[in-house]
N, C-alpha and C positions, 0 to 999 in steps of 0.2 A: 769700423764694422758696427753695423744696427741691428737691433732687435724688434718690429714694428708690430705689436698688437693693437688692435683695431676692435673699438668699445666698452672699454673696459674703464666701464663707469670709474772702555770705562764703566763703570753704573750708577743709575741713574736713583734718586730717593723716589720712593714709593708712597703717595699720597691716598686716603682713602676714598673711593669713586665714592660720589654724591648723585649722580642721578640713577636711570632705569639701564639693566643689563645693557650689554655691548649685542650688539645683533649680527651673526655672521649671514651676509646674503647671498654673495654670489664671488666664483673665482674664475679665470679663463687662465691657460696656459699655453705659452710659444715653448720650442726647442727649436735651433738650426747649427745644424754643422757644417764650418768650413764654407758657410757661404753669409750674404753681408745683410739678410732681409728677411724677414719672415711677417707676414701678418694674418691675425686670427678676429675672427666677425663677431661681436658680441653687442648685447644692447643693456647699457649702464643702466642701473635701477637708480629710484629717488629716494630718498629716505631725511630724517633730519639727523645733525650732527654726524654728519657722513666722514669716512676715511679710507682713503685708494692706500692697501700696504701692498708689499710686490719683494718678493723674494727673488733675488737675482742669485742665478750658479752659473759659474764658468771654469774651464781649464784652459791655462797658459800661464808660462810662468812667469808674464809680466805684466798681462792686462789689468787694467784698472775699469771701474764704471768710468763715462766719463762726465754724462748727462743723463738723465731719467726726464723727458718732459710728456706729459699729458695734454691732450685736445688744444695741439701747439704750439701754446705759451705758458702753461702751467708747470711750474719745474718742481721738481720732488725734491727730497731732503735727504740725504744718508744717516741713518740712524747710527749703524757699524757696518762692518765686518770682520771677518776668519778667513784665515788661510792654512792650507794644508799640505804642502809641496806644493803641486800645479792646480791644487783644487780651491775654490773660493765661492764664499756665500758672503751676500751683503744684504740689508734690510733696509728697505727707502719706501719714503710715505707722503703722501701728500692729504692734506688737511682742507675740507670742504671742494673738493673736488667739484666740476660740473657736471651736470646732471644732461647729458649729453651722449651720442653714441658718436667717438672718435679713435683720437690713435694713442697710443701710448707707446713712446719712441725711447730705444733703450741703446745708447751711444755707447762706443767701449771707445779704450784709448790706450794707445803703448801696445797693442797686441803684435806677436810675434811668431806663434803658430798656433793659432784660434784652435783650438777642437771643439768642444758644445757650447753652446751659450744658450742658459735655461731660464726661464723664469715664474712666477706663479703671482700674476696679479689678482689682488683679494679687494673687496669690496665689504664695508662693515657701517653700520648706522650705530648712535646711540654711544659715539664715544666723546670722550673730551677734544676740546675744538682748539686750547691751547698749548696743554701738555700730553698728548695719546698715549705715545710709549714711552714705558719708564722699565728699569733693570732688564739692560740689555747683556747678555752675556754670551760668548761663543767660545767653542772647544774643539780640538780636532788634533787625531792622529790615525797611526797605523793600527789597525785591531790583531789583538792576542788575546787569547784567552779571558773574561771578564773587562776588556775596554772599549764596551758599547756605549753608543754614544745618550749620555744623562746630563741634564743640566735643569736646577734646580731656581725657581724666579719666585722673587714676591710679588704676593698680588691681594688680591679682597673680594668681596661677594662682590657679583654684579658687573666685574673687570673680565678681561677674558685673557688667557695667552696662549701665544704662537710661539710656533718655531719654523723651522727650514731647515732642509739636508741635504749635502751633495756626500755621494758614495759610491764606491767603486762597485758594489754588489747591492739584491735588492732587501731593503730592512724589510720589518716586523713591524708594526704601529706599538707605540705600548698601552698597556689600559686605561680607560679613561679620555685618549687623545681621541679627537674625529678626524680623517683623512682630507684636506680644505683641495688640497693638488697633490698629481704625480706624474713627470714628466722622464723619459728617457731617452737618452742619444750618446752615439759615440762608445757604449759599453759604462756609460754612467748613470745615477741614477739621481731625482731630483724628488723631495718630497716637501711637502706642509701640513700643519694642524695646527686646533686649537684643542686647549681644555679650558673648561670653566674657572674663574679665578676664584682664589682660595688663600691664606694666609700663606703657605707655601703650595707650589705643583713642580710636579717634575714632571718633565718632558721627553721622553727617550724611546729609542726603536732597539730593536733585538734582529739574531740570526744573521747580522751581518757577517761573512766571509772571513776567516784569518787570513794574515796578510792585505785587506782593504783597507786602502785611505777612509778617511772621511771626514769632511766639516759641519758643524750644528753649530747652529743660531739660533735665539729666543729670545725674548723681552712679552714684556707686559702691556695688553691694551687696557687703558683707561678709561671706566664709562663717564659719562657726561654729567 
């Protein structure tokens, strides 16, 4: 099963960014359900020290990513992922990306009853060209009463971080975050942000449903 969008240009020690802020540019978004293809039209921007991050969510309870390749030879890298019963958020990046309008091809593997397969390809300049992301962490469970989803990342002036959310209901952004994507299908729901980096940031969304699953994924972009 693939996911095709079309132009879209543990934890880790935390080092401090040396060059100019991390620059968020541009995002594009797929969702498909229960079918093997989707693609969306976009025109990748140029920038220097460029970085394609791409927030993958799916539900099954066996599927794996299996390949993430861009403008199709350029393979991405799996930063992590979380899982949450049938729910899963993974973070993959590719580093100096082309400066090209093509496809960004998103293989899954082992699936067994696909429901959505989401993603949020992000486009960013101005970050580190060898090490990008650093303190990756991810969380997830059932929500009850005070278990919204918070996760807390080092970072420094000039750095940026993200996160990613798959959730059975729709969140809340929390203060501070800006909205990067938001994608839905299947009765699930897919989100991204950034906030500016800072010796600590948390990252966390509210109003989520009792009784909702949900997975959150974050880590640190690195500027240049």
């Amino acid at each position: 099963m693939s996911l095709t969008l079309t132009g879209v240009g543990g934890k880790l020690s935390k080092a401090a960014g040396g060059g100019g802020p991390v620059a968020f540019v541009s995002s594009v978004v797929g969702t498909i359900n229960f079918t093997p293809a989707l693609t969306v039209t976009s025109v990748a921007p140029s920038g220097s020290d460029r970085l394609l991050l791409v927030g993958i969510h799916w539900s099954d309870a066996t599927a794996t990513v299996g390949t993430v390749v861009f403008n199709t030879s350029e393979s991405l890298t799996r930063l992590g992922g979380g899982i949450q019963g049938i729910l899963h958020s993974d973070i993959w990046y590719l580093i100096a990306p082309s400066v090209t309008t093509a496809s960004l091809v998103i293989t899954m593997a082992g699936a067994t009853s696909m429901g959505s397969l989401m993603a949020g390809a992000n486009w960013l300049t101005g970050t580190h060209q060898t090490t990008p992301l650093t303190d990756f962490q991810s969380f997830g469970t059932v929500v009850n009463p005070g278990a919204q989803p918070t996760l807390t990342i080092s970072s420094t002036t000039n750095d940026l971080v993200f996160d990613a959310l798959m959730v059975e209901s729709a969140p809340t952004i929390g203060a501070g975050q800006t909205l990067r994507y938001t994608t839905a299908g299947n009765s699930l729901e897919s989100r991204g942000s950034t906030e500016p980096g800072a010796a600590s940031v948390t990252m966390s969304w509210s109003a989520i449903s009792n009784f909702s699953a949900y997975i959150h994924t974050a880590c640190n972009i690195e500027s240049s």
